[in-house]
ZADO-1210 file (C-alpha; in nm, 4 decimals, padded with zeros to 6 digits):
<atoms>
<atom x="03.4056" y="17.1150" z="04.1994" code="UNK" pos="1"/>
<atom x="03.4594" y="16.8914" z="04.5042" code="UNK" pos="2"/>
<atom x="03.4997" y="16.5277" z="04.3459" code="UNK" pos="3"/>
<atom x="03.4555" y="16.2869" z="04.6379" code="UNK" pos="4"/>
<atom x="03.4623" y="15.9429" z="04.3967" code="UNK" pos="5"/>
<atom x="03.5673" y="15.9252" z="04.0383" code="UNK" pos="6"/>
<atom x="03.5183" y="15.6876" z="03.8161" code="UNK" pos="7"/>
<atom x="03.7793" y="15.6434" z="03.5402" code="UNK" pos="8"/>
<atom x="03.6896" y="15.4402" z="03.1879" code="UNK" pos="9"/>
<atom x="03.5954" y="15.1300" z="03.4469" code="UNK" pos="10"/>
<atom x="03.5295" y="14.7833" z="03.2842" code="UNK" pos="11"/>
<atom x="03.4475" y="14.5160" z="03.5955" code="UNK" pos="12"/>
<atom x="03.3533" y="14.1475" z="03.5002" code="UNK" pos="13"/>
<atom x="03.2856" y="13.9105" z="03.7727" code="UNK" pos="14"/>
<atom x="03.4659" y="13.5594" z="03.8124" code="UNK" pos="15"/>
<atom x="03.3851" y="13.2818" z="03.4959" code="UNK" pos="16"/>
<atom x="03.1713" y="13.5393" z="03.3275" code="UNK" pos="17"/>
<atom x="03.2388" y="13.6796" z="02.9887" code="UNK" pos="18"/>
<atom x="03.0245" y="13.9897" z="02.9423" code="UNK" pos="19"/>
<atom x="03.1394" y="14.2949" z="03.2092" code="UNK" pos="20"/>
<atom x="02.8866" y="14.4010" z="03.4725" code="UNK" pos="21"/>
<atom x="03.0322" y="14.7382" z="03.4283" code="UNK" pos="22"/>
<atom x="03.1437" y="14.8782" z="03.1007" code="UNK" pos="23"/>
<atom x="03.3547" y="15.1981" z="03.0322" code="UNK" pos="24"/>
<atom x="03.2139" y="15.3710" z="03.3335" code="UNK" pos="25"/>
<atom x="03.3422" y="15.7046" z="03.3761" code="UNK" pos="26"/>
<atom x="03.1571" y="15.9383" z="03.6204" code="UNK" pos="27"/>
<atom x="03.2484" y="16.1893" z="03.9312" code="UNK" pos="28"/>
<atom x="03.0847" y="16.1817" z="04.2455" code="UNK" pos="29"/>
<atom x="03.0415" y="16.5541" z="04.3975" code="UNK" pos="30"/>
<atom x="03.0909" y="16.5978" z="04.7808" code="UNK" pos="31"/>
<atom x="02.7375" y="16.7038" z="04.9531" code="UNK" pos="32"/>
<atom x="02.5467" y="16.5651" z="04.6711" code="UNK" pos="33"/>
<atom x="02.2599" y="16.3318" z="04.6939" code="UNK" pos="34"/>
<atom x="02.2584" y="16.0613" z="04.3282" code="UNK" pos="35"/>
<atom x="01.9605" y="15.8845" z="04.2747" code="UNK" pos="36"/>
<atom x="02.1038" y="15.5646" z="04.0649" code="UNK" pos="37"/>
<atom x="01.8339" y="15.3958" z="03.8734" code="UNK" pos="38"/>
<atom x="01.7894" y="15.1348" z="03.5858" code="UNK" pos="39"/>
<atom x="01.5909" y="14.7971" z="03.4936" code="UNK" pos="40"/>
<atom x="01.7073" y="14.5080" z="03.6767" code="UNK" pos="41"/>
<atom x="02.0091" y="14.3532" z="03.5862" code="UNK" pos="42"/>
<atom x="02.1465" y="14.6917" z="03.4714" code="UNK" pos="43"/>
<atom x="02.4759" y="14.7098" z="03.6904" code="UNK" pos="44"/>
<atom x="02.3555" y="14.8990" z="03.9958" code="UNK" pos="45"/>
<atom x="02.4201" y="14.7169" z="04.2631" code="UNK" pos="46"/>
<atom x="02.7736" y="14.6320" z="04.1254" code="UNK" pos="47"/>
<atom x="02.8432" y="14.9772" z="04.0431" code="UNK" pos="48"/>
<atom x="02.7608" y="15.0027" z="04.4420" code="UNK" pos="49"/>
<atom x="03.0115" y="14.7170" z="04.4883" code="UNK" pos="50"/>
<atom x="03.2904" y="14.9340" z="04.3011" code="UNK" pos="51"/>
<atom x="03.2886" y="15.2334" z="04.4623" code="UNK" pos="52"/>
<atom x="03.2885" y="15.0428" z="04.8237" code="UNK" pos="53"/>
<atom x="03.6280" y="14.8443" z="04.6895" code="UNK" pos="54"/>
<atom x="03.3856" y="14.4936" z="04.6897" code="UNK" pos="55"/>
<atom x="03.5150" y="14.4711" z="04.3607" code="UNK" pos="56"/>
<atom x="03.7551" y="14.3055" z="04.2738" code="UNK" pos="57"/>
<atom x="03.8280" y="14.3168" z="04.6488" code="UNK" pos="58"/>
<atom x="03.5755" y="14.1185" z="04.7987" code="UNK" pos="59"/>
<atom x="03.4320" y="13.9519" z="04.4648" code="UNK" pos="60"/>
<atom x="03.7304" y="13.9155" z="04.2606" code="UNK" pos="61"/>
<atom x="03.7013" y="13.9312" z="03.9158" code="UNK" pos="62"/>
<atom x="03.8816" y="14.1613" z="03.6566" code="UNK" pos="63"/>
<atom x="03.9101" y="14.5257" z="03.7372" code="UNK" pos="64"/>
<atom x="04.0011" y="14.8019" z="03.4312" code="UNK" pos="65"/>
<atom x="04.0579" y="15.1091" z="03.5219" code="UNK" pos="66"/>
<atom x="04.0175" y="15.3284" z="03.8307" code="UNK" pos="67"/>
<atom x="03.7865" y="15.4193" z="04.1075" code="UNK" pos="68"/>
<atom x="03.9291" y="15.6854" z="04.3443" code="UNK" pos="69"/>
<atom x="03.8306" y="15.7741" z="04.6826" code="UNK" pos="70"/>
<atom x="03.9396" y="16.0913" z="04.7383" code="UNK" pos="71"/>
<atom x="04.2265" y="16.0838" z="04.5179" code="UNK" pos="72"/>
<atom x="04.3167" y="15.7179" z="04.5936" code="UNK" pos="73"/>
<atom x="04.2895" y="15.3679" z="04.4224" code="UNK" pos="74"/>
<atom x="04.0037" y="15.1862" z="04.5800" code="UNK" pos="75"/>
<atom x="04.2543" y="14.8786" z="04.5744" code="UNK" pos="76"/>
<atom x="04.5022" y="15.0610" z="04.7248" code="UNK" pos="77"/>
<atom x="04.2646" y="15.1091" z="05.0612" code="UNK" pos="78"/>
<atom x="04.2712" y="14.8423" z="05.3332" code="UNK" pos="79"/>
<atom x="03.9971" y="14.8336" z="05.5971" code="UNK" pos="80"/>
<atom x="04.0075" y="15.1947" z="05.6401" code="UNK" pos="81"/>
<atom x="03.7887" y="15.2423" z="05.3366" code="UNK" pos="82"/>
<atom x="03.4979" y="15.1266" z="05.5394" code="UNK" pos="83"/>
<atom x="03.5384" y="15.4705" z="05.7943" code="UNK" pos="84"/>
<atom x="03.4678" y="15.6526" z="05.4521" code="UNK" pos="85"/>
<atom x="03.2367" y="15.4625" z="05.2970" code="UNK" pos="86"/>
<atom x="02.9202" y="15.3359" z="05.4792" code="UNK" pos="87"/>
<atom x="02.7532" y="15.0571" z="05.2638" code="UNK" pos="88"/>
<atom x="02.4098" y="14.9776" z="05.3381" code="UNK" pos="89"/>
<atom x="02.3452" y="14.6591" z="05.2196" code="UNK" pos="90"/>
<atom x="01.9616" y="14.5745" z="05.0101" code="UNK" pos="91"/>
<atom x="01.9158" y="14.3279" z="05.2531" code="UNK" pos="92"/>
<atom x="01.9034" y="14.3780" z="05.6148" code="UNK" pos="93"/>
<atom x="01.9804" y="14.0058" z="05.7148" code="UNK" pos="94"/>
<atom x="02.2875" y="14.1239" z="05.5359" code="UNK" pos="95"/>
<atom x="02.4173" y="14.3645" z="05.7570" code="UNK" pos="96"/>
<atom x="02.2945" y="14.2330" z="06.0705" code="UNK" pos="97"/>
<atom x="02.6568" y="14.0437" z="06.2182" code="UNK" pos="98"/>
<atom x="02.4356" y="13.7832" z="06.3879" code="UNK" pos="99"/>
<atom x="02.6990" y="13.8016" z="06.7062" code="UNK" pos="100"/>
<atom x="02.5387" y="14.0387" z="06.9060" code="UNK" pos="101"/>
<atom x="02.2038" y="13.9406" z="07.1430" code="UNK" pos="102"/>
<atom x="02.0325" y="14.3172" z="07.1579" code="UNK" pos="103"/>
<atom x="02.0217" y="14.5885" z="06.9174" code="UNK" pos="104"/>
<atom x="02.2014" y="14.8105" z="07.0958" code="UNK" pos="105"/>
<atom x="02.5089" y="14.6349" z="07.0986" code="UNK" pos="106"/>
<atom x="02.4473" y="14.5885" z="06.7147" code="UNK" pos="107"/>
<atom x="02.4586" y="14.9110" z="06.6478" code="UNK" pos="108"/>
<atom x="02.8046" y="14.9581" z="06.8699" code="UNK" pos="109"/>
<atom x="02.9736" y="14.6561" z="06.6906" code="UNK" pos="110"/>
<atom x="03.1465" y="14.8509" z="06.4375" code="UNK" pos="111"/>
<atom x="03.2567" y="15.1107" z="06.7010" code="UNK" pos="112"/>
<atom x="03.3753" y="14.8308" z="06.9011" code="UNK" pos="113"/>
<atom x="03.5682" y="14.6948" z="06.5948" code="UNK" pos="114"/>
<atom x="03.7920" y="15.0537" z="06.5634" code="UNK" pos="115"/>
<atom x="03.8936" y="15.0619" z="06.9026" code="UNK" pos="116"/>
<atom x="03.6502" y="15.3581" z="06.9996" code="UNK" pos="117"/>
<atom x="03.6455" y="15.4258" z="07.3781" code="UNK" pos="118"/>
<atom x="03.3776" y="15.2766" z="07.5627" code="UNK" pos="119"/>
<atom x="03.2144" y="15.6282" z="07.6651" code="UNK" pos="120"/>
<atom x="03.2031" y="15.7676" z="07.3504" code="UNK" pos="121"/>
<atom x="03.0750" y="15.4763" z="07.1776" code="UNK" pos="122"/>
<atom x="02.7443" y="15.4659" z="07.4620" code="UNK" pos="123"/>
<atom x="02.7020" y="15.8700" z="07.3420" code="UNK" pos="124"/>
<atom x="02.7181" y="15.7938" z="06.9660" code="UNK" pos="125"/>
<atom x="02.5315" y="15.5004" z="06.9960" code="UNK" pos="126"/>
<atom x="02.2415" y="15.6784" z="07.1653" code="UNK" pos="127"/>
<atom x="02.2442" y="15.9641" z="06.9697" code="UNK" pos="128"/>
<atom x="02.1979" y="15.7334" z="06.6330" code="UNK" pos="129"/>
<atom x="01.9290" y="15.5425" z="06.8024" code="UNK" pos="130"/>
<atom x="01.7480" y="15.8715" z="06.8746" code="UNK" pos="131"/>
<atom x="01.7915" y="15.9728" z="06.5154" code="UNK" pos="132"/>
<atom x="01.6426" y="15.5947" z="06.4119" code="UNK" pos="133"/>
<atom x="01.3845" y="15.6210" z="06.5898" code="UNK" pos="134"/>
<atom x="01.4513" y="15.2660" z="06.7274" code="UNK" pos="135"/>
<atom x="01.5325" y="15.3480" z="07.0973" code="UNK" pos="136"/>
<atom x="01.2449" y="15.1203" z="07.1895" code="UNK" pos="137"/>
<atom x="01.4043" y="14.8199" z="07.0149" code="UNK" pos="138"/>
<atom x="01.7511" y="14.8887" z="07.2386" code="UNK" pos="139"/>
<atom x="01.7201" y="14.5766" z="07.3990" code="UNK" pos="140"/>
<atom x="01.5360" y="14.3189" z="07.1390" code="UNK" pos="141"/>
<atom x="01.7046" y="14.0638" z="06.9194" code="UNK" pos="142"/>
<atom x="01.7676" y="14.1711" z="06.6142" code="UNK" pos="143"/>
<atom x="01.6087" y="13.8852" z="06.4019" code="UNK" pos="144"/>
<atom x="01.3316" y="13.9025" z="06.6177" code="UNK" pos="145"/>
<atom x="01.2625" y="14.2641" z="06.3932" code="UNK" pos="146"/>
<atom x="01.0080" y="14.3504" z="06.1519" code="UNK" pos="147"/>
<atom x="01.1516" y="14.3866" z="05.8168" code="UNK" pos="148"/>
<atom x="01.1366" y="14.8257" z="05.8339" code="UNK" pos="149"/>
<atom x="01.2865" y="14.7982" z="06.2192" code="UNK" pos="150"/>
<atom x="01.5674" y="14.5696" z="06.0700" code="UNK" pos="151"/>
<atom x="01.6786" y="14.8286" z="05.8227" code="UNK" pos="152"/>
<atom x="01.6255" y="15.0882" z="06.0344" code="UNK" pos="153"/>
<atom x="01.8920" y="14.9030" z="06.2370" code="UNK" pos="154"/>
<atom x="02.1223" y="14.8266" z="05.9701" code="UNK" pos="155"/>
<atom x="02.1325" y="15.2287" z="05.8679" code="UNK" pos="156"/>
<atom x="02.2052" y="15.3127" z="06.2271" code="UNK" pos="157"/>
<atom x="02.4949" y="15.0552" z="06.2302" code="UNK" pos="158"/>
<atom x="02.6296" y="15.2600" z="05.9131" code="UNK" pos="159"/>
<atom x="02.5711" y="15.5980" z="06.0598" code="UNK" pos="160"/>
<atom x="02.7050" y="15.5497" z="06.3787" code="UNK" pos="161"/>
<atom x="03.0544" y="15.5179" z="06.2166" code="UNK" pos="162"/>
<atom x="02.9900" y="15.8987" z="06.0950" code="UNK" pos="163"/>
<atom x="03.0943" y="15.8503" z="05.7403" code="UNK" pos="164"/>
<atom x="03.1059" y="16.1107" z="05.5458" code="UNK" pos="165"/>
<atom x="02.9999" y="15.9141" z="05.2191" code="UNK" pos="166"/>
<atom x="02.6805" y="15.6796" z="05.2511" code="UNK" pos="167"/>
<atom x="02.5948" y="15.4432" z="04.9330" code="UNK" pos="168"/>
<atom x="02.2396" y="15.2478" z="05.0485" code="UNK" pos="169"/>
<atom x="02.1535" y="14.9592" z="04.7936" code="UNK" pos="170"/>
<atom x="01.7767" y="14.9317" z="04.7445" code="UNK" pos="171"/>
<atom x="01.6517" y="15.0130" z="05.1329" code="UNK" pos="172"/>
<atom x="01.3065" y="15.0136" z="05.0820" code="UNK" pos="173"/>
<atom x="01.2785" y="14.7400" z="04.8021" code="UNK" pos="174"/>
<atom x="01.1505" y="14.4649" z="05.0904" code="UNK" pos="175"/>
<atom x="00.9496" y="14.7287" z="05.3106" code="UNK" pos="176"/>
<atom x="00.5349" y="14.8423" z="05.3081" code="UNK" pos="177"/>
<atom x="00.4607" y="15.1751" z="05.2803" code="UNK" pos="178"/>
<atom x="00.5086" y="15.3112" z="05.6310" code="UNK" pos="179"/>
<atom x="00.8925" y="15.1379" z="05.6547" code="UNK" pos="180"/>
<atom x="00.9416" y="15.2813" z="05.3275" code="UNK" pos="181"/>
<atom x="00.8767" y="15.6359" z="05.5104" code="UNK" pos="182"/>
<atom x="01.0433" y="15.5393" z="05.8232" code="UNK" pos="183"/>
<atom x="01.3836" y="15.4768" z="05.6169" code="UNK" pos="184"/>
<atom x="01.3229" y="15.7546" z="05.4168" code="UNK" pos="185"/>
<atom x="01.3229" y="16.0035" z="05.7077" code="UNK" pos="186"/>
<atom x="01.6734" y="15.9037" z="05.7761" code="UNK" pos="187"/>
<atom x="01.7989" y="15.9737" z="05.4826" code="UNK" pos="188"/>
<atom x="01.6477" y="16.3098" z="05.4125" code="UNK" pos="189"/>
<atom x="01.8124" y="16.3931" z="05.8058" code="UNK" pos="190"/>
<atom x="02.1680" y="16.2631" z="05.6223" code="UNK" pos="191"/>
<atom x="02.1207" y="16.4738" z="05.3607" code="UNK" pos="192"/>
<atom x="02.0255" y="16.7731" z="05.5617" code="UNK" pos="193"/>
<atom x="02.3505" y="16.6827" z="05.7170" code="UNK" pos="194"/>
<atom x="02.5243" y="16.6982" z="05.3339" code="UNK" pos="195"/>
<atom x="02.6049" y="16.4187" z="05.3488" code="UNK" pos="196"/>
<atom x="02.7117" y="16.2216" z="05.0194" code="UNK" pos="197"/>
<atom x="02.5173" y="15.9947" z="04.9176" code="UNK" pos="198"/>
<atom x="02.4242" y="15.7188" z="04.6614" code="UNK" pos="199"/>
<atom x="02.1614" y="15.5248" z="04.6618" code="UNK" pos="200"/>
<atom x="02.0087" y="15.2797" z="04.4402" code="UNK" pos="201"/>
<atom x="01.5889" y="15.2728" z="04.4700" code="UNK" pos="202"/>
<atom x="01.3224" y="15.1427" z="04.2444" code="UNK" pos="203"/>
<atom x="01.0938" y="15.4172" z="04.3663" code="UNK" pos="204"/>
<atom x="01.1546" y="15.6848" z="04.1428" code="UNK" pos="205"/>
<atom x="00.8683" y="15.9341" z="04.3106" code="UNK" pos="206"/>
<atom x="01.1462" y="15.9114" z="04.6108" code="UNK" pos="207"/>
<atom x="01.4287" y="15.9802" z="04.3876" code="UNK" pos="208"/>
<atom x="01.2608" y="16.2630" z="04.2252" code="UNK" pos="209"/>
<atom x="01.1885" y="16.4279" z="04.5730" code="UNK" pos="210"/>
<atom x="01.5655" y="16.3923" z="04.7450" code="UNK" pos="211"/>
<atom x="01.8050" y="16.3169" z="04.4823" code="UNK" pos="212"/>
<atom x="02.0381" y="16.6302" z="04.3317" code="UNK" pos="213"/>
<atom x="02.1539" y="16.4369" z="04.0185" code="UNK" pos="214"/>
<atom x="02.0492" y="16.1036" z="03.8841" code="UNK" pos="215"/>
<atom x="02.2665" y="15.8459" z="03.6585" code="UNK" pos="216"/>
<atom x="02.0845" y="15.5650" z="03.4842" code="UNK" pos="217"/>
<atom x="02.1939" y="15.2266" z="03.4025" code="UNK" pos="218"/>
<atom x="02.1696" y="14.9827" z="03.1258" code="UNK" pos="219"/>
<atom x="02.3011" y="14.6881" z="03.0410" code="UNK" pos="220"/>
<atom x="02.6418" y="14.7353" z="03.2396" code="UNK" pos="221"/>
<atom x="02.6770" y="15.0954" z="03.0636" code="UNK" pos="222"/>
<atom x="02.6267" y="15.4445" z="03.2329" code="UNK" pos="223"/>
<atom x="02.3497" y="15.5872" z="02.9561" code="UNK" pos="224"/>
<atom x="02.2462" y="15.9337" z="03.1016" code="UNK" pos="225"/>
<atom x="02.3518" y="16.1135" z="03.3703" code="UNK" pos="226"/>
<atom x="02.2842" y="16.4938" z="03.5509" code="UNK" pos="227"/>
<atom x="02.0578" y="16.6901" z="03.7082" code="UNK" pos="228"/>
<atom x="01.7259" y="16.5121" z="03.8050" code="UNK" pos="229"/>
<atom x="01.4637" y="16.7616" z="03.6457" code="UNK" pos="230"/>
<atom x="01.6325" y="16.6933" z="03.3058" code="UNK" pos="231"/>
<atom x="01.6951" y="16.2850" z="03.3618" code="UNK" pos="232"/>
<atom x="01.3596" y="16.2278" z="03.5052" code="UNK" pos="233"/>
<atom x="01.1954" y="16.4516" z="03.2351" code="UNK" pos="234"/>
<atom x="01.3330" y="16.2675" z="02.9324" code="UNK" pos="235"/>
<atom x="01.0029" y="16.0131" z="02.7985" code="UNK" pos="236"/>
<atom x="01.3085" y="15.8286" z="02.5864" code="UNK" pos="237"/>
<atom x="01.4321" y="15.6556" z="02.8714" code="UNK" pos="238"/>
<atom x="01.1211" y="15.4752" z="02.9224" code="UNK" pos="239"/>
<atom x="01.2092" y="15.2356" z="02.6186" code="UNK" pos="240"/>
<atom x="01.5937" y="15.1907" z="02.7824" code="UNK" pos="241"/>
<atom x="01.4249" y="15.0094" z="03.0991" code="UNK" pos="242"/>
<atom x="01.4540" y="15.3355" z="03.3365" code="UNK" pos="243"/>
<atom x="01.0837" y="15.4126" z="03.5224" code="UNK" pos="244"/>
<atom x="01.0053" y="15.7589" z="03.5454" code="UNK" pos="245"/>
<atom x="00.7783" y="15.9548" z="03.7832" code="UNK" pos="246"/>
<atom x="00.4328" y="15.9499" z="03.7267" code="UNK" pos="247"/>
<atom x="00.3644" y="16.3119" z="03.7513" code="UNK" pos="248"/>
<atom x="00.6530" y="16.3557" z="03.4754" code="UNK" pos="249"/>
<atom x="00.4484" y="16.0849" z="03.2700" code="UNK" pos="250"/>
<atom x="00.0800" y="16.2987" z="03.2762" code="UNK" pos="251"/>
<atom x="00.3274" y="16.6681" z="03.2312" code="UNK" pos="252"/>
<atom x="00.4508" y="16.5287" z="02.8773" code="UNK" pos="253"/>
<atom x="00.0975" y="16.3687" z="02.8096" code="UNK" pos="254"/>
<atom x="-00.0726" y="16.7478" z="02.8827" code="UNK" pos="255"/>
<atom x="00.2141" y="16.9054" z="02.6814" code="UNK" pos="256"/>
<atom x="00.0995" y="16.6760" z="02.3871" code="UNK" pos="257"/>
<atom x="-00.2260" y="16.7494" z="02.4233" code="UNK" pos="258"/>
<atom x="-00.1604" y="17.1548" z="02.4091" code="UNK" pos="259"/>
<atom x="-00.1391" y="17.2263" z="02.7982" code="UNK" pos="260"/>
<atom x="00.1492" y="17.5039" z="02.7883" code="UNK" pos="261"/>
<atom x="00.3476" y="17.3506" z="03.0380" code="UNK" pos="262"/>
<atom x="00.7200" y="17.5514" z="03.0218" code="UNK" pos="263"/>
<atom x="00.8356" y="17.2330" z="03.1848" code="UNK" pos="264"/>
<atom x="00.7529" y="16.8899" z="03.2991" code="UNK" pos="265"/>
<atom x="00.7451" y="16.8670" z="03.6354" code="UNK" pos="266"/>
<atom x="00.9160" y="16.5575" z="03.8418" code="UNK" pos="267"/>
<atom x="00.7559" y="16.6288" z="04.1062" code="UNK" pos="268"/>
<atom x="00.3899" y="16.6462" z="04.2719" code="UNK" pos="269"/>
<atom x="00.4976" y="17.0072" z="04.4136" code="UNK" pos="270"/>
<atom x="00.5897" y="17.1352" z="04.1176" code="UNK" pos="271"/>
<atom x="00.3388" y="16.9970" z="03.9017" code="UNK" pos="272"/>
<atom x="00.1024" y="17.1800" z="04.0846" code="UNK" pos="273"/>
<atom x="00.2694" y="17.5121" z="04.0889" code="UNK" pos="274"/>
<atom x="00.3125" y="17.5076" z="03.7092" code="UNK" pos="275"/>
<atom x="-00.0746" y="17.3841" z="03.6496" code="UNK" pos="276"/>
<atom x="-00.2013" y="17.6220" z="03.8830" code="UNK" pos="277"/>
<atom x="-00.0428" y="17.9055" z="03.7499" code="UNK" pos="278"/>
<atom x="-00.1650" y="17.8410" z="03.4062" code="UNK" pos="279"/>
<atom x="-00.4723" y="17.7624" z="03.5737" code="UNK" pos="280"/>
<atom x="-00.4811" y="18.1411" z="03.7025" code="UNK" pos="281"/>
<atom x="-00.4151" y="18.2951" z="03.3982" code="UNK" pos="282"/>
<atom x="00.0087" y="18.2960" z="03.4347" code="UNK" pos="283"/>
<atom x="-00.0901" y="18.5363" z="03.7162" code="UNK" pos="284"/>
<atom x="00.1303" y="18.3317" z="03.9171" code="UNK" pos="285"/>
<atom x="00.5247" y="18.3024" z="03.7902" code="UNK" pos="286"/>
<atom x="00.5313" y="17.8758" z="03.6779" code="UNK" pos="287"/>
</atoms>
């Protein structure tokens, strides 16, 4: 096993707060894996985000126990190179947007600009993330003069174009309609077709339950399930610990209760209709 990011018995509490944001987290990130984190509000998500960038203590201060390695190393032992392993894309795009730069291209070249890339390669790897953004068009527009789904769209290319090889995105989609929610969404099933590891935090579990490998579910500061996402988003007891659950996985255990020999319940629209219409069929079809 490849272990990217570990977690080791972490306890995090902010500055002049008394209860821990985090509490005895212990968990190990897998390189090439895509984890869906998910949880009721206020569960520790986006600090948990926070931790494995180094933001905390680093950034936010506050009282760190225990460890979270980056590839074998102490996130407080990292200095600014952390941030050429980690891309951190932030819930909200005003966020990440630096607010010194007049177009979007040069936006998305700021953090090249900021390592000392060379002026050639930066134009190439700036283009090519564009093209992958789908926000060629916007090269030469202000970036607060964006819609909110063009901003992000612009905030994940300023990420990518630093080709990290670890991406944690904080809620992308929580401030987009529909068709930004796609839009964002098709970048980061291309990163993941790219194995890519990444993390992300999303509220809309039907889009967890389509990309995400493994899933780890917060509550109350504490880590309370964790593991593949067919047997996370499957179990109906998490609904009274705050976590949402797919709706398809929601109607599988409602048939199962009502005698519909379902071998499984599906987390997915796909397979929900593979396993109904082979029972459907007669079991003619393997479910």
């Amino acid at each position: 096993m490849d272990v990217v990011i570990e977690c080791k018995d972490v306890t995090y509490s902010y500055p002049l707060t008394e209860k821990p944001a985090i509490e005895n987290l212990s968990v190990q990130i897998e390189r090439g894996k895509f984890y869906g984190v998910i949880g009721e509000n206020g569960a520790g998500k986006t600090t948990f985000c926070a931790l494995l960038r180094g933001f905390c203590p680093g950034f936010y201060k506050g009282v760190l126990k225990g460890e979270v390695l980056v590839e074998g190393k102490k996130t407080t032992e990292y200095g600014g190179e952390l941030s050429a392993k980690i891309g951190y894309v932030f819930q909200n795009p005003f966020t990440q947007i630096s607010g010194v730069k007049d177009t979007v291209f040069e936006e998305v070249a700021y953090g090249l600009e900021n390592f000392g890339v060379a002026p050639e390669e930066i134009e190439r790897r700036v283009i090519d993330v564009m093209r992958m953004t789908d926000i060629e068009a916007l090269a030469e527009k202000n970036p607060f003069d964006l819609s909110g789904g063009q901003m992000q769209r612009v905030a994940l290319a300023s990420v990518i174009v630093l080709e990290p090889d670890i991406l944690v995105i904080d809620e992308p989609t929580s401030q987009l309609d529909p068709e930004g929610t796609e839009s964002v969404f098709a970048i980061i099933k291309a990163l993941k077709e790219k194995h890519k590891t990444i993390i992300l935090v999303e509220h809309k579990i039907d889009l967890i339950a389509e990309y995400a490998d493994e899933v780890l579910v917060f509550q109350g500061g504490r880590m309370i399930a964790s593991g593949d996402k067919r047997d996370i988003l499957s179990d109906m007891s998490l609904l009274e610990k705050g976590a949402s659950l797919p709706q398809v996985a929601i109607l599988g255990d409602e048939l199962r209760r009502a005698g519909f020999p379902l071998k499984e319940i599906p987390v997915t629209e796909e397979r929900a209709i593979e396993l109904i219409s082979g029972i459907m069929k007669g079991g003619k079809k393997d479910a």
